[in-house]
OpenMM code with the backbone's topology and positions (N, CA, C; nanometers):
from openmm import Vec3, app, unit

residues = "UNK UNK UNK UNK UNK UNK UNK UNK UNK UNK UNK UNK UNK UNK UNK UNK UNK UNK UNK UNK UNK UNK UNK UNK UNK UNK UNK UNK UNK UNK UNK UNK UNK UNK UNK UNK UNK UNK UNK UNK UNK UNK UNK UNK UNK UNK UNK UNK UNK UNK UNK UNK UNK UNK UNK UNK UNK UNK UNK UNK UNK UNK UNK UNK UNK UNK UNK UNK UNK UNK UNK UNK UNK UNK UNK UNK".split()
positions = [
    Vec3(1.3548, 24.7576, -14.3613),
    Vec3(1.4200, 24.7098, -14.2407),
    Vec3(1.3676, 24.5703, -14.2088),
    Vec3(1.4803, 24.4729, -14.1546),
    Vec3(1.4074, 24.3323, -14.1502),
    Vec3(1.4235, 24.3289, -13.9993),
    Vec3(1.3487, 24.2722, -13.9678),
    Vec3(1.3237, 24.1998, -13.7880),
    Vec3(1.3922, 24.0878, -13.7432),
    Vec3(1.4708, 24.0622, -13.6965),
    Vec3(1.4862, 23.9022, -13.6878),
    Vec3(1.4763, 23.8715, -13.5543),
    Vec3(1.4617, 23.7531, -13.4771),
    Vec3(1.4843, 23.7346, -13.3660),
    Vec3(1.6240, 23.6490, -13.3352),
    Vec3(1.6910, 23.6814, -13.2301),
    Vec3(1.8279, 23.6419, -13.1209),
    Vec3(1.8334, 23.4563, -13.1936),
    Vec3(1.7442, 23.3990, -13.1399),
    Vec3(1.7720, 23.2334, -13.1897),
    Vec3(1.7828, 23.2481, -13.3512),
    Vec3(1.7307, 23.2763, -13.4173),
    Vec3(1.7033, 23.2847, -13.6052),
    Vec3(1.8435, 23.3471, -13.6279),
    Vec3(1.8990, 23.4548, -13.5366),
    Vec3(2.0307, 23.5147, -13.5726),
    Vec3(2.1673, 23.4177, -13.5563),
    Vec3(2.1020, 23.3893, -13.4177),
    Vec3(2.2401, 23.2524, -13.3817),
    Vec3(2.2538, 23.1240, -13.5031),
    Vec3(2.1130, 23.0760, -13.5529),
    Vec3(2.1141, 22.9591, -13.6202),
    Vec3(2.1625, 23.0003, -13.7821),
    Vec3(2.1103, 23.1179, -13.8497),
    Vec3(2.1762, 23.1562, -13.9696),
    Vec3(2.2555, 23.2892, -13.9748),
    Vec3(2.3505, 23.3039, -13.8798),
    Vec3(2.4275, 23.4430, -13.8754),
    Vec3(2.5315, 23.4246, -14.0041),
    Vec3(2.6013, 23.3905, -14.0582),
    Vec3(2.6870, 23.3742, -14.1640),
    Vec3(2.5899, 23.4180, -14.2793),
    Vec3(2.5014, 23.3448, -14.2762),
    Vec3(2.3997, 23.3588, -14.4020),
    Vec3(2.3307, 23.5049, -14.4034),
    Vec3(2.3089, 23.5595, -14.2963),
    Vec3(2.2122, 23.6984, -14.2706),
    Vec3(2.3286, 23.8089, -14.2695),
    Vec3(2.4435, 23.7594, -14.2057),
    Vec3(2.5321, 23.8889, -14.2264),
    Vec3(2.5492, 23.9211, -14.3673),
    Vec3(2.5252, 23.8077, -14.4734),
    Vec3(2.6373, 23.8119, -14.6444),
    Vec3(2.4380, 23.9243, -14.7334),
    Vec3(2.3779, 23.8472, -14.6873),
    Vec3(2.2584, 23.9357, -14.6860),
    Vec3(2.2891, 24.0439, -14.6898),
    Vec3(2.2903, 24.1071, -14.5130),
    Vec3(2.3268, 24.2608, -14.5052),
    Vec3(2.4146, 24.2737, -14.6081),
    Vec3(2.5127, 24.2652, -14.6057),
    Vec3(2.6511, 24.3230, -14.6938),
    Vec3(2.6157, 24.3211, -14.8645),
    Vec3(2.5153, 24.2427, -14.9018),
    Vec3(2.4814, 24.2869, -15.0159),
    Vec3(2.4031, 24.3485, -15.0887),
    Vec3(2.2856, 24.3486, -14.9454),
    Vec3(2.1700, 24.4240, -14.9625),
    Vec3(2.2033, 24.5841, -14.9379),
    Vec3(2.2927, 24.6032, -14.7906),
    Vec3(2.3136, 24.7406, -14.7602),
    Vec3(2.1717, 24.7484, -14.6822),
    Vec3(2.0567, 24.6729, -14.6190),
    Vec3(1.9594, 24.7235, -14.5358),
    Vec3(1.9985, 24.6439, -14.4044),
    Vec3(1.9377, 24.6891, -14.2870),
    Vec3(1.9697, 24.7300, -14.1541),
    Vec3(1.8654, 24.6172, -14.1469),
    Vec3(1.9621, 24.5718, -14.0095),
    Vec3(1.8818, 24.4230, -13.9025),
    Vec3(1.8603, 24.4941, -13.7448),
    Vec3(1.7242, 24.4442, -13.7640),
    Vec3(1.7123, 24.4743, -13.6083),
    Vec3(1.6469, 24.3753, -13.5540),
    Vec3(1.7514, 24.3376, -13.3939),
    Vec3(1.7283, 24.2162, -13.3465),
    Vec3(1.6343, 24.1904, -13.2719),
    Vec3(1.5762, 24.1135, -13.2115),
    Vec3(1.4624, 24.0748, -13.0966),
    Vec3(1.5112, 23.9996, -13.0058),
    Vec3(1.4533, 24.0007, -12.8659),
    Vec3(1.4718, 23.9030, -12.7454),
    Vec3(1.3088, 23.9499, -12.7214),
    Vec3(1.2655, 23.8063, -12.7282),
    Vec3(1.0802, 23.8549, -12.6382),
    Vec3(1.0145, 23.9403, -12.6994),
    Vec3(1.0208, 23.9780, -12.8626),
    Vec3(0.9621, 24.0219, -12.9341),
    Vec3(1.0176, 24.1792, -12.9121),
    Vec3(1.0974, 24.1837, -12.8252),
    Vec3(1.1582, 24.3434, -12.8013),
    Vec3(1.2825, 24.4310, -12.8570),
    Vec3(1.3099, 24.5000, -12.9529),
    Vec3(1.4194, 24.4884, -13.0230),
    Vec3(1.5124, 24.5612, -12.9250),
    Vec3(1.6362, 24.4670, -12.9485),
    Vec3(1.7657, 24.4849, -12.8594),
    Vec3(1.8905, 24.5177, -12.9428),
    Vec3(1.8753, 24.4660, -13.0601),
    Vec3(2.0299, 24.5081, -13.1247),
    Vec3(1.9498, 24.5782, -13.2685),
    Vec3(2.0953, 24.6654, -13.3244),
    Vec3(2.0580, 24.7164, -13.5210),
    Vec3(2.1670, 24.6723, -13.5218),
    Vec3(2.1649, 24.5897, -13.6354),
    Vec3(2.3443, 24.5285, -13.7159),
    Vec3(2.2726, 24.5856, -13.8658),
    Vec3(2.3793, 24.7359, -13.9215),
    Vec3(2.3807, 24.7626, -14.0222),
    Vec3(2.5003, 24.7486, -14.0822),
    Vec3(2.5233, 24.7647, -14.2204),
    Vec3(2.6510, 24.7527, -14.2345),
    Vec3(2.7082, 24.9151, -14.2795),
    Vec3(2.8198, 24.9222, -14.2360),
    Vec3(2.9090, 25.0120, -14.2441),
    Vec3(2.8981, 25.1136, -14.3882),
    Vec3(2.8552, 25.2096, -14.3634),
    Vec3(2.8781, 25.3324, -14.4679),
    Vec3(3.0207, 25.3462, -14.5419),
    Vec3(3.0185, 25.3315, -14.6915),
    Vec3(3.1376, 25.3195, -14.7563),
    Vec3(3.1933, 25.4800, -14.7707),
    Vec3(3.2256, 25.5612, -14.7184),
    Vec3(3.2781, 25.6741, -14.7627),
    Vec3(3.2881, 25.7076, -14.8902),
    Vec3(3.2243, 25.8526, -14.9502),
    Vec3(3.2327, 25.8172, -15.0860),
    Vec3(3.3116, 25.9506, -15.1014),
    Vec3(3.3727, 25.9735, -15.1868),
    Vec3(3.4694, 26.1157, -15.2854),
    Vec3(3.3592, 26.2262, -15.2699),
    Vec3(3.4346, 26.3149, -15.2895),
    Vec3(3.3894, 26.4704, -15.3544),
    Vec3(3.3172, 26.4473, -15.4843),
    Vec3(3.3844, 26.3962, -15.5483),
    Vec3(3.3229, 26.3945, -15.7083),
    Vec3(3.1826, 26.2784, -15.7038),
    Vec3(3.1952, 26.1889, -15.6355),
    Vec3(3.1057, 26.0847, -15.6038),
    Vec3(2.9226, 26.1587, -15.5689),
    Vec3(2.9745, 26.2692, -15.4615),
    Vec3(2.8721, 26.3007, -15.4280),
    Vec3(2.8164, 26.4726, -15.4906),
    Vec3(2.9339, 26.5131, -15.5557),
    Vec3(2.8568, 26.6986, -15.5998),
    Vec3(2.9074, 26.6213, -15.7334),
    Vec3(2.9813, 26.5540, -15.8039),
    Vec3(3.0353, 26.5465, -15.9230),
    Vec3(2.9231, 26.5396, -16.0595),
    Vec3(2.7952, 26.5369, -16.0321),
    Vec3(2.6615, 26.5737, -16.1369),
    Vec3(2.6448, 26.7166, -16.1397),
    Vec3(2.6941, 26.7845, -16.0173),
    Vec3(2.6523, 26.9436, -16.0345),
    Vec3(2.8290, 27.0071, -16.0836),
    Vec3(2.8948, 26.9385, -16.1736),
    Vec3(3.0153, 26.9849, -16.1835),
    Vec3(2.9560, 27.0919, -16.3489),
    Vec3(3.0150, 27.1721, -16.3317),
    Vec3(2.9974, 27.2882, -16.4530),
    Vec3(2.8610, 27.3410, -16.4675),
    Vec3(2.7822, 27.3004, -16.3335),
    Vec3(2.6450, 27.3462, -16.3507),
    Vec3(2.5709, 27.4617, -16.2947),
    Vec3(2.6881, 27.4874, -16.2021),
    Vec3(2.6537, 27.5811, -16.1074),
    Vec3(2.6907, 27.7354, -16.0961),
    Vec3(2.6289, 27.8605, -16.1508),
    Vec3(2.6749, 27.9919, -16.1335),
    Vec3(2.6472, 28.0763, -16.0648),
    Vec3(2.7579, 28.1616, -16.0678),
    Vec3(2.8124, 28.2573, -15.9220),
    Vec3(2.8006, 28.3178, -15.9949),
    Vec3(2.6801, 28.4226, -15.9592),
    Vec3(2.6536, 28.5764, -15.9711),
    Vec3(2.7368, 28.7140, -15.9072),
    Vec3(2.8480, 28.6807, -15.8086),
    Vec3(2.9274, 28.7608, -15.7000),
    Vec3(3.0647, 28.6722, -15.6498),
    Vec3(3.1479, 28.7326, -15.6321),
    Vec3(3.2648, 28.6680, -15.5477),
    Vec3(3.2159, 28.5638, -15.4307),
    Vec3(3.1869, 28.4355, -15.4356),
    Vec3(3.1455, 28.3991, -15.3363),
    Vec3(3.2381, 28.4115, -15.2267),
    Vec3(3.3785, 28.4507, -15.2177),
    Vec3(3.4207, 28.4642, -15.0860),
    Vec3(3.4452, 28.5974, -15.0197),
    Vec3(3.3087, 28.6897, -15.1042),
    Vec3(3.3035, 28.8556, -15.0276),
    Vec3(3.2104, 28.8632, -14.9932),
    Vec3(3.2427, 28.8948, -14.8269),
    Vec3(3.1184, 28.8771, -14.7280),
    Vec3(2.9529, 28.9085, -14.7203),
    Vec3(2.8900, 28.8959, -14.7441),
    Vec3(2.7681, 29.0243, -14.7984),
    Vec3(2.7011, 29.0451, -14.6374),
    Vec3(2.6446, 29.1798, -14.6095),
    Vec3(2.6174, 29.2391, -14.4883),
    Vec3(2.4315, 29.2482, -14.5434),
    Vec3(2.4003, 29.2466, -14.6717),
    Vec3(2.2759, 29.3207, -14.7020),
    Vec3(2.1452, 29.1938, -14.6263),
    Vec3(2.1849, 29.0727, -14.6382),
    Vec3(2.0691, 28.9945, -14.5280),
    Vec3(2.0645, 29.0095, -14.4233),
    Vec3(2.1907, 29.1170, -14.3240),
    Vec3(2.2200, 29.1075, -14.1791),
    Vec3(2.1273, 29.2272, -14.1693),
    Vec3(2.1266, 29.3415, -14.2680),
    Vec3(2.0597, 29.4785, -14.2350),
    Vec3(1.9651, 29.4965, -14.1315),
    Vec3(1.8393, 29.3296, -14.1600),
    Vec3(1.7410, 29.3326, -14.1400),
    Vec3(1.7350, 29.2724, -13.9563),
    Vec3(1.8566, 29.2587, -13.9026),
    Vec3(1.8496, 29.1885, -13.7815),
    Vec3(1.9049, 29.2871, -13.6972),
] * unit.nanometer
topology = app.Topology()
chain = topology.addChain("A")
for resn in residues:
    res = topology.addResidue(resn, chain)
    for name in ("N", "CA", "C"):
        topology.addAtom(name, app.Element.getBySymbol(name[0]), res)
C-alpha cells in the first residue's frame, strides 16, 4: 500500500492514477499526515472457469451431492 499526500496527488495525479491501473495496488491519501481518501482501482470480474477452472476434473463425489444428508444434524 503506498501513502501519498493531497498536494503530491494534485501535482502528479495523471501519473499516479496510470501507476494504480498497472500496478493494481491501493492509494491512500493524506491531509496533515491523516489518511482521508483509498483510490484503488476497480476489481475486474473474473469467469467461473477463471476462478474454479484448475479444480476442473479434479474433484470427487462420493454421494449425490444434491441428497440432503440429516446424519451431521443427528448430533444437534
Amino acid at each position: 500500500m503506498i501513502t501519498i499526500s493531497k498536494s503530491k496527488l494534485k501535482a502528479q495525479m495523471f501519473q499516479i492514477f496510470r501507476e494504480i491501473e498497472k500496478s493494481g495496488e491501493e492509494v491512500i491519501v493524506t491531509d496533515n499526515h491523516r489518511p482521508v481518501l483509498r483510490i484503488q482501482p476497480i476489481a475486474r470480474k473474473r469467469s467461473v472457469e477463471e476462478l474454479f477452472g484448475h479444480l476442473q476434473g479434479k474433484v470427487i463425489y462420493h454421494e449425490d451431492i444434491n441428497t440432503p444428508t440429516t446424519d451431521e444434524w443427528s448430533a444437534v
